[in-house]
MARRO-882966 format. One line per 5 residues: their letters; for each residue x, y, z negated of N, C-alpha, C. Coordinates in nm, 3 decimals, padded with zeros to 5 digits. Layout:
<sites>
A) X/Y/Z/X/Y/Z/X/Y/Z  ...
</sites>
This chain:
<sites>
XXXXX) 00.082/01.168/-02.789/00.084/01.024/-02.765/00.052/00.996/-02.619  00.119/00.890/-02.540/00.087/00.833/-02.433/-00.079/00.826/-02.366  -00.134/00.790/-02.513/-00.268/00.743/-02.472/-00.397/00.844/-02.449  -00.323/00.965/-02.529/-00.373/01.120/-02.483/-00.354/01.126/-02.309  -00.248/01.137/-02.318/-00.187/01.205/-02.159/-00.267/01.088/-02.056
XXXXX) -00.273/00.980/-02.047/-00.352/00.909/-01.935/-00.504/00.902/-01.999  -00.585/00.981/-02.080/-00.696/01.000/-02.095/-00.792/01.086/-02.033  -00.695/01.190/-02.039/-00.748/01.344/-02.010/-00.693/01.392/-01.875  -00.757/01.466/-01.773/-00.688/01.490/-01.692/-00.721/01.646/-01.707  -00.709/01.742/-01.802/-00.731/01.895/-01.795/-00.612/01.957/-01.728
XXXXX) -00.466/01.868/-01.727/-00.372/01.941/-01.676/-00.382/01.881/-01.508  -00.444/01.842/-01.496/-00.482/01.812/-01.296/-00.616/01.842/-01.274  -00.625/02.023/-01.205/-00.760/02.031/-01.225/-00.756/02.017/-01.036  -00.630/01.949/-00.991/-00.630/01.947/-00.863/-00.686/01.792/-00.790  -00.715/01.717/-00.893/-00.733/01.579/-00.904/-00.913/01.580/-00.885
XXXXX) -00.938/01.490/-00.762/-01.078/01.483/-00.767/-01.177/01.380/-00.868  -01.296/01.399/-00.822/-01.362/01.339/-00.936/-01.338/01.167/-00.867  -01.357/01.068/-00.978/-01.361/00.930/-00.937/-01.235/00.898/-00.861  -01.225/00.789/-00.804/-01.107/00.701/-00.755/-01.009/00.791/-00.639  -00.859/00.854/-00.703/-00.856/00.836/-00.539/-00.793/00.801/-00.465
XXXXX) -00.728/00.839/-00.343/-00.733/00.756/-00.214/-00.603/00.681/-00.197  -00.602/00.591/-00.130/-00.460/00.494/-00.155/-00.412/00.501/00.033  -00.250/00.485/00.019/-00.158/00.553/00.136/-00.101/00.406/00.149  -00.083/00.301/00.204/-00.029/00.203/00.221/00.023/00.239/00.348  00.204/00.241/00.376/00.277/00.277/00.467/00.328/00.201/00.550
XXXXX) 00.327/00.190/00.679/00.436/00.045/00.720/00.563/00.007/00.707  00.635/00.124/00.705/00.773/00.170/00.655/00.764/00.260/00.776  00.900/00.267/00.760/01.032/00.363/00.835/00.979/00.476/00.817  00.872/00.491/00.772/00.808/00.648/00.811/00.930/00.740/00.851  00.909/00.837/00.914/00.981/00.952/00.962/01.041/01.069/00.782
XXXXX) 01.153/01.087/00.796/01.194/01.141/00.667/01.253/01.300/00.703  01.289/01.280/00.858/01.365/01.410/00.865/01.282/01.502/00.947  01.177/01.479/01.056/01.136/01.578/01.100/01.039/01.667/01.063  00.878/01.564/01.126/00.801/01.676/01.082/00.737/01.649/00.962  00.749/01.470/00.945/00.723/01.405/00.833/00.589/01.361/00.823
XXXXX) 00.479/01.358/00.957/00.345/01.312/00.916/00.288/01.327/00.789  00.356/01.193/00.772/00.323/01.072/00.657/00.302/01.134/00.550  00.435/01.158/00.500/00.481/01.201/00.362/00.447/01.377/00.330  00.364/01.388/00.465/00.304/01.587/00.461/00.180/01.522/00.400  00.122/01.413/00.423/-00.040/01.417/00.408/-00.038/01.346/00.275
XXXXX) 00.058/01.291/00.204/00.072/01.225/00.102/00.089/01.310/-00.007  00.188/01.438/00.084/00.207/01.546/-00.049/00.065/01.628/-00.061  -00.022/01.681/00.047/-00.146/01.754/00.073/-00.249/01.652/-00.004  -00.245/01.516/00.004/-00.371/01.482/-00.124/-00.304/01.437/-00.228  -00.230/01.449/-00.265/-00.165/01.500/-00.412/-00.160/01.613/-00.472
XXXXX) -00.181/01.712/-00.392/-00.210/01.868/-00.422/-00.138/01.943/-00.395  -00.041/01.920/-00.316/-00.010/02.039/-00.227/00.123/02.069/-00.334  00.068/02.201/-00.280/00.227/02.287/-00.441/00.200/02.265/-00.566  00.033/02.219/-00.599/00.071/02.160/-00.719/00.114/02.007/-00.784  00.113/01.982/-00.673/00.150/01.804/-00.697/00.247/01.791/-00.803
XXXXX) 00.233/01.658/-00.854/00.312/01.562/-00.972/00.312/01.447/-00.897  00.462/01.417/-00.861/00.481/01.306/-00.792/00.573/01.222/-00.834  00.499/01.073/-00.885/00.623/00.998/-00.970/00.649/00.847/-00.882  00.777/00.863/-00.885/00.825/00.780/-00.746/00.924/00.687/-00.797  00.851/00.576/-00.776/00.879/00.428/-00.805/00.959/00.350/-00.701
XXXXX) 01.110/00.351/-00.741/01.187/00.290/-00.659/01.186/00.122/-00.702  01.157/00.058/-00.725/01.209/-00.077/-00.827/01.193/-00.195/-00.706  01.107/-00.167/-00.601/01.114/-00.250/-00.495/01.283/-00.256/-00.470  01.356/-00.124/-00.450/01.468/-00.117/-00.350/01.595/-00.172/-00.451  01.661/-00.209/-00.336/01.817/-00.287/-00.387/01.915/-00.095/-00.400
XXXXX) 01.832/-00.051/-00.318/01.945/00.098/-00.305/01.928/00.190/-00.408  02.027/00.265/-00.474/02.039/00.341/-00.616/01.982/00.453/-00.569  01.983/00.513/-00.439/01.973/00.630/-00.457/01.845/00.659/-00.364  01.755/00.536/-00.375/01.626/00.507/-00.267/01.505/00.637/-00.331  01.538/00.594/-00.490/01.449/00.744/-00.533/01.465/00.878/-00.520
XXXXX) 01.594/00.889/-00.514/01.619/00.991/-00.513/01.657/01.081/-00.360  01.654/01.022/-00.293/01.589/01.045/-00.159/01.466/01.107/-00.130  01.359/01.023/-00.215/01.192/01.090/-00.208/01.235/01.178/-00.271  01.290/01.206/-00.396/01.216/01.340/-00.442/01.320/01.446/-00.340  01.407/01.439/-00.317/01.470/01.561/-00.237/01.364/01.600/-00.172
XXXXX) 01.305/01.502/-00.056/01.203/01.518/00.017/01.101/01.590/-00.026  01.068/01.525/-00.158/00.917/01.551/-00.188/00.929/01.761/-00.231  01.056/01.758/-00.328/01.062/01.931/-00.361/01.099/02.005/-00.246  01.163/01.943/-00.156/01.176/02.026/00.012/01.064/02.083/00.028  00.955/01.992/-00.004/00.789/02.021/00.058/00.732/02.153/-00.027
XXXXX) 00.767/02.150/-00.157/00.752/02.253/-00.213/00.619/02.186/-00.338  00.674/02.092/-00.384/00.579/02.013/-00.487/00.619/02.069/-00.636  00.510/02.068/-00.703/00.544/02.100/-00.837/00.663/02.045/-00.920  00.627/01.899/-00.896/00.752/01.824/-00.991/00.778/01.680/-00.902  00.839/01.606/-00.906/00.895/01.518/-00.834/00.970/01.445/-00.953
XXXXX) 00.937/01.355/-00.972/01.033/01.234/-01.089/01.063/01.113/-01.038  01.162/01.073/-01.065/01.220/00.908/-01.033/01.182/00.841/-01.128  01.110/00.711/-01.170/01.028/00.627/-01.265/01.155/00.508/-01.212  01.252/00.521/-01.304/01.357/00.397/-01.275/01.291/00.313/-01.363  01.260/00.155/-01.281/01.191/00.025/-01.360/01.281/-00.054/-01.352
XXXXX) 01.384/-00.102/-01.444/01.446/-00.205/-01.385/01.433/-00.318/-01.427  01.360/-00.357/-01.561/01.308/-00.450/-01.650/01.153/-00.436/-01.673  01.121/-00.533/-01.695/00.954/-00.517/-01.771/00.990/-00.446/-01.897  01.114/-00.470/-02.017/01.091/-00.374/-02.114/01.063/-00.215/-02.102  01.145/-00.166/-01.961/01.135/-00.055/-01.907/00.968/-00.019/-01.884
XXXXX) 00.917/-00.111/-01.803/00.792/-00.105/-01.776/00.674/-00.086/-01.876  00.768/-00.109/-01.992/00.651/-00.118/-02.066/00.701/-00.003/-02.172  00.799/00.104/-02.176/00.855/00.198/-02.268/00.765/00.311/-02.239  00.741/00.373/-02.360/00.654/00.487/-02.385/00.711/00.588/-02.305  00.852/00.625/-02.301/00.902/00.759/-02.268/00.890/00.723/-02.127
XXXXX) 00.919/00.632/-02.094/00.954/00.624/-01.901/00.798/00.635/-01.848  00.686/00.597/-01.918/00.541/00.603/-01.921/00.501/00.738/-01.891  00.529/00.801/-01.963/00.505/00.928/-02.007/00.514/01.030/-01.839  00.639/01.015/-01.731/00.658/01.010/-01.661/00.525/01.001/-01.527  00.456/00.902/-01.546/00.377/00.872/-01.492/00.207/00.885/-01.562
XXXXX) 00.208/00.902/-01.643/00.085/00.924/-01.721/00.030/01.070/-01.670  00.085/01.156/-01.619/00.007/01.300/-01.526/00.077/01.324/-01.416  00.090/01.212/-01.329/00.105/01.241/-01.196/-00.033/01.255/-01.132  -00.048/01.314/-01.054/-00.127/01.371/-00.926/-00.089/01.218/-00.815  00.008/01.235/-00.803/00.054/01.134/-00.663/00.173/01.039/-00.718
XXXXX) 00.155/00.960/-00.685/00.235/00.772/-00.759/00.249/00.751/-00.614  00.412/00.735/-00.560/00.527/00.640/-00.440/00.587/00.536/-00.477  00.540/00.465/-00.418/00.624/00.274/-00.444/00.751/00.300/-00.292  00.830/00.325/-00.312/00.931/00.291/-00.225/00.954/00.130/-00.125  00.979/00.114/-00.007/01.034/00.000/-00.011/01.095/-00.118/-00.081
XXXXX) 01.092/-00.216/00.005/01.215/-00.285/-00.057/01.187/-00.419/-00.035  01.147/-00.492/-00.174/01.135/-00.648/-00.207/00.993/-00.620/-00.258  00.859/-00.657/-00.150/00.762/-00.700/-00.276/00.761/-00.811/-00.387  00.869/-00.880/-00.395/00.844/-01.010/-00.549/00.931/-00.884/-00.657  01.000/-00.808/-00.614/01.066/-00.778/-00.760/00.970/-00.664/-00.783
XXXXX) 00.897/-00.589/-00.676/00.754/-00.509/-00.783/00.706/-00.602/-00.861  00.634/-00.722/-00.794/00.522/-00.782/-00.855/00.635/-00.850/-01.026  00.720/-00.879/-00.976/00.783/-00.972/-01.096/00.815/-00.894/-01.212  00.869/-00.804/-01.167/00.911/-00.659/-01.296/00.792/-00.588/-01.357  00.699/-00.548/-01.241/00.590/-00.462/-01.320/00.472/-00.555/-01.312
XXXXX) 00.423/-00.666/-01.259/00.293/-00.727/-01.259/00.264/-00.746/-01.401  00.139/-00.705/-01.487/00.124/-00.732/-01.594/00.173/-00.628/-01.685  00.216/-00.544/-01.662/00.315/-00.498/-01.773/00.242/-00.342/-01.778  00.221/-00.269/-01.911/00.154/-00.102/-01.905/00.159/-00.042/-01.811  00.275/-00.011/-01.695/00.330/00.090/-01.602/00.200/00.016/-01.498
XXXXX) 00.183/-00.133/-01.490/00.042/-00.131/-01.324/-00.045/-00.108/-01.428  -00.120/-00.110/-01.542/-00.180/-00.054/-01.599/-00.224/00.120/-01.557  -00.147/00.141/-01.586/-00.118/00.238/-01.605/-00.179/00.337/-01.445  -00.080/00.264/-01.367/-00.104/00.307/-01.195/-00.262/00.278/-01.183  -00.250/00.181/-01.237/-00.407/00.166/-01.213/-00.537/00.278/-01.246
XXXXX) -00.497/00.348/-01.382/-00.566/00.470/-01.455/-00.556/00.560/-01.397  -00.409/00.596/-01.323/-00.408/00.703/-01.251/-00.532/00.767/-01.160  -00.477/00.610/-01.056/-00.561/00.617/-00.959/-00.714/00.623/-00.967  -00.772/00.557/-01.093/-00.906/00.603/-01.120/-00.991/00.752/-01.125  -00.816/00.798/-01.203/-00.853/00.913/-01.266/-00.847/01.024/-01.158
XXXXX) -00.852/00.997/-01.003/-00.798/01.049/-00.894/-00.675/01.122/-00.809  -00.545/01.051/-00.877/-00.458/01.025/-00.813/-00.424/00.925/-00.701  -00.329/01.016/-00.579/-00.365/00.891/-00.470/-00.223/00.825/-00.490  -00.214/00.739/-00.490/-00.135/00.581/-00.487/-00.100/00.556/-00.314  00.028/00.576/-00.304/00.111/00.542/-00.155/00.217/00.429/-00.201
XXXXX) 00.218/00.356/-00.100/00.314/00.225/-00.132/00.389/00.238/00.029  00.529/00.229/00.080/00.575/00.214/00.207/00.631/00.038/00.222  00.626/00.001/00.304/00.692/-00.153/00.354/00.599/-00.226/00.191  00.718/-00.293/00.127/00.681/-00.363/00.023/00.594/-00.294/-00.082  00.596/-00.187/-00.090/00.542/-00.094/-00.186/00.310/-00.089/-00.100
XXXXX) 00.334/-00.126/00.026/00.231/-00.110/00.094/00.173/-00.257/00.038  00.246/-00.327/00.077/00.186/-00.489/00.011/00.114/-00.542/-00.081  00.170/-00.453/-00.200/00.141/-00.512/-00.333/00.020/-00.389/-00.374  -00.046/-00.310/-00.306/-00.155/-00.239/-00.350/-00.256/-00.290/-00.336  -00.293/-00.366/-00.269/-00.383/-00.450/-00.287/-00.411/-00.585/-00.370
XXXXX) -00.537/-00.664/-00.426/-00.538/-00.798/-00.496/-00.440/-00.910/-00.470  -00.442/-00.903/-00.311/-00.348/-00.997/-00.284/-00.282/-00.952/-00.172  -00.135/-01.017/-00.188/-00.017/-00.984/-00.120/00.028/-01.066/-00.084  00.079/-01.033/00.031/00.151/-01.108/00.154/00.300/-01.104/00.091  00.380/-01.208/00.115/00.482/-01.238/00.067/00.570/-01.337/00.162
XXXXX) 00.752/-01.299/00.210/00.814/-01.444/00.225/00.723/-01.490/00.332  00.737/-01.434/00.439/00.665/-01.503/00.587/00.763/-01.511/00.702  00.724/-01.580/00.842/00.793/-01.561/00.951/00.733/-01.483/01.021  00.772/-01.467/01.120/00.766/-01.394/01.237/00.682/-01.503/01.385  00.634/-01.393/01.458/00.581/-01.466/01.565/00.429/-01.480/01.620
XXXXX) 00.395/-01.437/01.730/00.225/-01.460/01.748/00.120/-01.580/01.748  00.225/-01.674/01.714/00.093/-01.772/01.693/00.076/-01.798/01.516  -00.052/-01.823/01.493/-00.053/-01.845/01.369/-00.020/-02.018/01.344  00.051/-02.023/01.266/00.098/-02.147/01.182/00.071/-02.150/01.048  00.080/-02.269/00.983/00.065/-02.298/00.869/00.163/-02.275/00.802
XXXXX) 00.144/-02.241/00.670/00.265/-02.187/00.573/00.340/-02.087/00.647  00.290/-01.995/00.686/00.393/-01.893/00.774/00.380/-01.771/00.655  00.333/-01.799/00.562/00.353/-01.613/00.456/00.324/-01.710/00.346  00.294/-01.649/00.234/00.209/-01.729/00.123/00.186/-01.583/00.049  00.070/-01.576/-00.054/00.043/-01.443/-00.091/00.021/-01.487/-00.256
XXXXX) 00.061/-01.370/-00.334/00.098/-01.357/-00.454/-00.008/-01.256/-00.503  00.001/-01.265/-00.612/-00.106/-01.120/-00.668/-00.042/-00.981/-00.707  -00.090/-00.912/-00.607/-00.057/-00.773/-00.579/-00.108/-00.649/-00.686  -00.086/-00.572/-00.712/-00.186/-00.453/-00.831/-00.318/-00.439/-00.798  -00.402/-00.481/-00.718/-00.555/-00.448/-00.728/-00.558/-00.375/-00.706
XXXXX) -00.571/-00.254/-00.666/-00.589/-00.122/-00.648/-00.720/-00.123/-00.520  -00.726/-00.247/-00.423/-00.826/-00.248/-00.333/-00.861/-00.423/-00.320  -00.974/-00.448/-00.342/-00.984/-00.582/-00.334/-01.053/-00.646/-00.150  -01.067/-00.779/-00.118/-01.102/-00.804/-00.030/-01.034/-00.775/00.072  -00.864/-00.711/00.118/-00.760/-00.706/00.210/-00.639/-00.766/00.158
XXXXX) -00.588/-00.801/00.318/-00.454/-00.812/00.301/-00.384/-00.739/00.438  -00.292/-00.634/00.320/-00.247/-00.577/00.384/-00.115/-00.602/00.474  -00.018/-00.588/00.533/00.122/-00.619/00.651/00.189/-00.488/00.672  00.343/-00.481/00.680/00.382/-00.407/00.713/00.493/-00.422/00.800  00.544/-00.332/00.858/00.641/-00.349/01.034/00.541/-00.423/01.117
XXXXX) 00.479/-00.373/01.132/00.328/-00.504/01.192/00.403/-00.566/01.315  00.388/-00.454/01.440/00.412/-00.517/01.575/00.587/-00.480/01.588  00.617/-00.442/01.530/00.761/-00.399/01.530/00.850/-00.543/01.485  00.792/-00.628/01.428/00.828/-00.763/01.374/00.722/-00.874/01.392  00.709/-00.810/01.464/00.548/-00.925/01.534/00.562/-01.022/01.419
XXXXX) 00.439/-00.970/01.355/00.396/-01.051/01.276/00.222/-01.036/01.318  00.148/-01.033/01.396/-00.021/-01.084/01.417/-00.010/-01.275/01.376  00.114/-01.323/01.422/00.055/-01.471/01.351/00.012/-01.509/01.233  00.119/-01.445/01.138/00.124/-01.468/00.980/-00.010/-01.391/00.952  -00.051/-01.284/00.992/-00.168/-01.222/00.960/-00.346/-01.286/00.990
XXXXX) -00.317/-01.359/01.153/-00.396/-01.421/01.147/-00.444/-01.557/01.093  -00.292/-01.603/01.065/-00.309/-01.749/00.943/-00.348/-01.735/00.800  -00.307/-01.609/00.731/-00.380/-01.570/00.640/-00.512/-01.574/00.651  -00.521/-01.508/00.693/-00.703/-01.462/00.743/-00.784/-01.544/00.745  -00.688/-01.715/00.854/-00.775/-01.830/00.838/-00.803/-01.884/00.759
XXXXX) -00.712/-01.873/00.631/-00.690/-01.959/00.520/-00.841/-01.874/00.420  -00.817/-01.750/00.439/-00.927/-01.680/00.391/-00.997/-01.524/00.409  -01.106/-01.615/00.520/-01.151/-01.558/00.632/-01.261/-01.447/00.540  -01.263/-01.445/00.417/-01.385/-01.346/00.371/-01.249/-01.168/00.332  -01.162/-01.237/00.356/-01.052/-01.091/00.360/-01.051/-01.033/00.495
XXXXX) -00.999/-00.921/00.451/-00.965/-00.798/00.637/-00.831/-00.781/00.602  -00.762/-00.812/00.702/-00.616/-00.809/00.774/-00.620/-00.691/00.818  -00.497/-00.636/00.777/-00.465/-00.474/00.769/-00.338/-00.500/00.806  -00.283/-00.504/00.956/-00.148/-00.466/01.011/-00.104/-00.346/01.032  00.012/-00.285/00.976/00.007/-00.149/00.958/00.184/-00.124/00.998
XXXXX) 00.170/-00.060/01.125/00.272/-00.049/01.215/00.388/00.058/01.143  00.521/00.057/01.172/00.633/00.141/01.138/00.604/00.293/01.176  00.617/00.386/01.078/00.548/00.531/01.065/00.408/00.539/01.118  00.357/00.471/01.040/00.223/00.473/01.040/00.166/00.435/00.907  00.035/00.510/00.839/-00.041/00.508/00.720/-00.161/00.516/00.779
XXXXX) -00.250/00.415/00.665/-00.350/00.423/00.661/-00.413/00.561/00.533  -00.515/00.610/00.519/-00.549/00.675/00.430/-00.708/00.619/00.416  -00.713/00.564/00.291/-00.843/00.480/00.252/-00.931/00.561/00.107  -01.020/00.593/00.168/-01.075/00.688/00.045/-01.230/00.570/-00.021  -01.260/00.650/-00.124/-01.342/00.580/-00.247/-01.450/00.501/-00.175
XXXXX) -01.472/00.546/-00.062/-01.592/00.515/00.036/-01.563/00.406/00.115  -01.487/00.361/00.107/-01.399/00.224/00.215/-01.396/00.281/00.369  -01.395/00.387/00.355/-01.340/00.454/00.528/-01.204/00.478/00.554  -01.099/00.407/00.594/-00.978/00.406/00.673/-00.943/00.468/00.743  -00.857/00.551/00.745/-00.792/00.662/00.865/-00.668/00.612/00.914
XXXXX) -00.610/00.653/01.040/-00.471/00.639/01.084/-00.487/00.729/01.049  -00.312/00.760/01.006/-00.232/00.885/01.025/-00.049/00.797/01.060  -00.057/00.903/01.182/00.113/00.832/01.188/00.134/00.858/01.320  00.265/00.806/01.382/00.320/00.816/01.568/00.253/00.631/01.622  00.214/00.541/01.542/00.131/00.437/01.595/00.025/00.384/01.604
XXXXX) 00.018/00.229/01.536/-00.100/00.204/01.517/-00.097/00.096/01.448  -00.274/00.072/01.399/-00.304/-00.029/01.298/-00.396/-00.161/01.359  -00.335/-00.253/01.309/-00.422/-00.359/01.374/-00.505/-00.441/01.247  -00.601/-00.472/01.249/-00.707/-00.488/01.151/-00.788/-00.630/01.227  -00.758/-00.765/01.150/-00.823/-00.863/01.195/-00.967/-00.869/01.077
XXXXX) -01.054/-00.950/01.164/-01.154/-00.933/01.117/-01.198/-01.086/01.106  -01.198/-01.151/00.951/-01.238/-01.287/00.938/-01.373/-01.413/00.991  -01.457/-01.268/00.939/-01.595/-01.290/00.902/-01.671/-01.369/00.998  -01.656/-01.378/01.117/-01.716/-01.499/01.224/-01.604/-01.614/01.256  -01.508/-01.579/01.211/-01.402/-01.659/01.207/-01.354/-01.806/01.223
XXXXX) -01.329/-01.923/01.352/-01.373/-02.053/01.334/-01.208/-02.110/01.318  -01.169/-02.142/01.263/-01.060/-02.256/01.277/-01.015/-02.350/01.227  -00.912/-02.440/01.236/-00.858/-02.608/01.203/-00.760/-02.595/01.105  -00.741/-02.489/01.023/-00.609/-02.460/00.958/-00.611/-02.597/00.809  -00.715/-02.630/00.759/-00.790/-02.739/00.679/-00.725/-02.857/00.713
XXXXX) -00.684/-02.875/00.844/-00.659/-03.033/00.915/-00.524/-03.018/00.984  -00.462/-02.904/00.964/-00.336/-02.871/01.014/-00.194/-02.914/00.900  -00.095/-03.028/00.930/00.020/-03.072/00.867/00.114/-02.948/00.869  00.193/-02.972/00.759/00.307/-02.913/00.742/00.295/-02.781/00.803  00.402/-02.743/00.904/00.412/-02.614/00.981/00.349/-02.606/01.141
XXXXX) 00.226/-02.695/01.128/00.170/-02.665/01.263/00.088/-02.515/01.333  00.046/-02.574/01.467/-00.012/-02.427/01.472/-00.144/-02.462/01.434  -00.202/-02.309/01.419/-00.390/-02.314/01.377/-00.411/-02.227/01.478  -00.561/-02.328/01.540/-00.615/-02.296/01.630/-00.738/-02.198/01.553  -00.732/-02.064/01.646/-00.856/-01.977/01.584/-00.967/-01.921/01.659
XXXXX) -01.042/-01.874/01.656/-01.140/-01.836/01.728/-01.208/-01.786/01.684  -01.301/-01.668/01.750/-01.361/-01.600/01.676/-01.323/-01.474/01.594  -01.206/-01.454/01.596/-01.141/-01.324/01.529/-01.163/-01.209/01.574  -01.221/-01.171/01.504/-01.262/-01.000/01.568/-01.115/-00.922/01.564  -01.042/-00.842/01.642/-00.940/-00.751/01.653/-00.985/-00.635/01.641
XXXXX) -00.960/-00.508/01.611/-00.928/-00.380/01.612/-00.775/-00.311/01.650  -00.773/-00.269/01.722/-00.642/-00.169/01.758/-00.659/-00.029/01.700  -00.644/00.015/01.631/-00.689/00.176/01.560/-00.543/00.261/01.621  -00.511/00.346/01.700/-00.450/00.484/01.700/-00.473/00.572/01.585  -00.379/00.682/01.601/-00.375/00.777/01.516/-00.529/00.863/01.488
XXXXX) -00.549/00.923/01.399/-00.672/00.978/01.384/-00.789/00.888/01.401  -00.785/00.770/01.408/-00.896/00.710/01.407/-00.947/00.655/01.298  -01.060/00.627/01.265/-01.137/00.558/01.187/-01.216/00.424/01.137  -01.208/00.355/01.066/-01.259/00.240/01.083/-01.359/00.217/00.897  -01.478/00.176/00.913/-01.584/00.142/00.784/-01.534/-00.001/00.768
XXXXX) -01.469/00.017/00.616/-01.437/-00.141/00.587/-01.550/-00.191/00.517  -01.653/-00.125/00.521/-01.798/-00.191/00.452/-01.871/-00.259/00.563  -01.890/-00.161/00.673/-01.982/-00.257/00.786/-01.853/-00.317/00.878  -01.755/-00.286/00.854/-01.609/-00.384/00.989/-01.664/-00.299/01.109  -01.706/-00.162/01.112/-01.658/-00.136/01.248/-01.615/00.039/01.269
XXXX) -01.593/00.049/01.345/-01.504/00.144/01.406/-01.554/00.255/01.405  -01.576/00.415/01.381/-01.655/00.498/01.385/-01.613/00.603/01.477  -01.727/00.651/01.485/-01.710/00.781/01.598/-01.612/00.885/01.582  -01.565/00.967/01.683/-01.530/01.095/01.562/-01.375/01.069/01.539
</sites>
């Protein structure tokens, strides 16, 4: 039964104890060379023994899954599966479950974050992702797939550095990390406005801009890593002053007070105390 297989984890003795770590991607990641990204995604999934079940349902493209797994058995992974969702009934079928019930490592592909959230929000399969990841599987999402790992998601925004009103609006994402909102193509689509109008709207969240081939790696401890060829930009609410309250229609909001972070590769940042660590 289903409810065996996401109970027990005796067949992942490669799986650590408690929660684990979540890969939110900006996109484009690199596919053909050396692969950063998708090396460190397969290495905390377990290496050669990984179980990697790869969730295309964001993408409009047929053969978006099946792309990862070429990739993923290139690497030399145990198993590699395509989890085709194309309905919530899908989402919610025992056999396609089954699929995902002993993965090691769970990939949200690109695409559309509303047709993740609309197809699977609610339905056994984020359930489900959700158990995984408890059970210490790490959870990677790229572009739209990066969005929706968190409580709340950024959705349907413009472009541009000043923050305005109504410039994104955010939807509820799988939970998997509460208190962020995450962005993806950050500076590649200049988006710091939409990120910092979020932020104003609700300044007790951390803004997580997360640049093209570039990942964050966020472990049980709320410590943040780059890994990637860029960088991450991380607004910081918490002293945060602005007019967004008294701002019409699509004006701008005046802000102040925003703490910034620029993070490079290999760097570190404590999303418990908001600051930057040594090392």
């Amino acid at each position: 039964m289903l409810s065996n297989a996401v109970s027990t984890d005796e067949l992942h003795p490669i799986l650590t104890a408690g929660p684990g770590v979540l890969m939110p991607i900006g996109g484009a990641e690199d596919k053909l060379d050396d692969k950063i990204i998708l090396s460190e995604f397969v290495r905390l999934a377990g290496g050669a023994n990984a179980r990697i079940a790869i969730v295309p349902t964001a993408s409009s493209i047929e053969t978006a899954g099946l792309r990862y797994k070429a990739i993923f058995l290139g690497m030399g992974v145990e198993t590699a599966e395509v989890v085709y969702i194309g309905s919530r009934e899908d989402a919610n079928d025992d056999e396609i479950l089954e699929l995902v019930s002993t993965a090691s490592g769970v990939f949200l592909t690109g695409g559309n974050q509303m047709r993740l959230s609309a197809i699977i929000g609610g339905t056994r399969l984020e359930q489900l992702v959700r158990e995984r990841h408890e059970a210490g599987a790490v959870v990677a999402g790229t572009s739209a797939g990066a969005s929706i790992l968190s409580a709340h998601m950024v959705a349907m925004g413009a472009s541009g550095p000043t923050p305005k009103l109504r410039m994104a609006q955010m939807f509820a994402g799988f939970g998997l990390i509460n208190n962020v909102i995450i962005d993806q193509h950050f500076r590649q689509r200049d988006r710091i406005g939409r990120l910092l109008a979020l932020v104003a709207g609700n300044p007790g969240l951390l803004g997580i801009g997360i640049d093209e081939d570039t990942s964050v790696v966020i472990d049980n401890d709320g410590i943040l890593r780059v890994v990637g060829r860029h960088s991450v930009t991380i607004v910081d609410g918490s002293h945060m002053k602005s007019d967004i309250f008294e701002v019409k229609r699509y004006g701008d909001i005046t802000v102040s007070d925003a703490r910034l972070h620029v993070l490079g590769s290999g760097k570190r940042f404590d999303m418990n105390t908001r600051k930057m660590l040594d090392g």
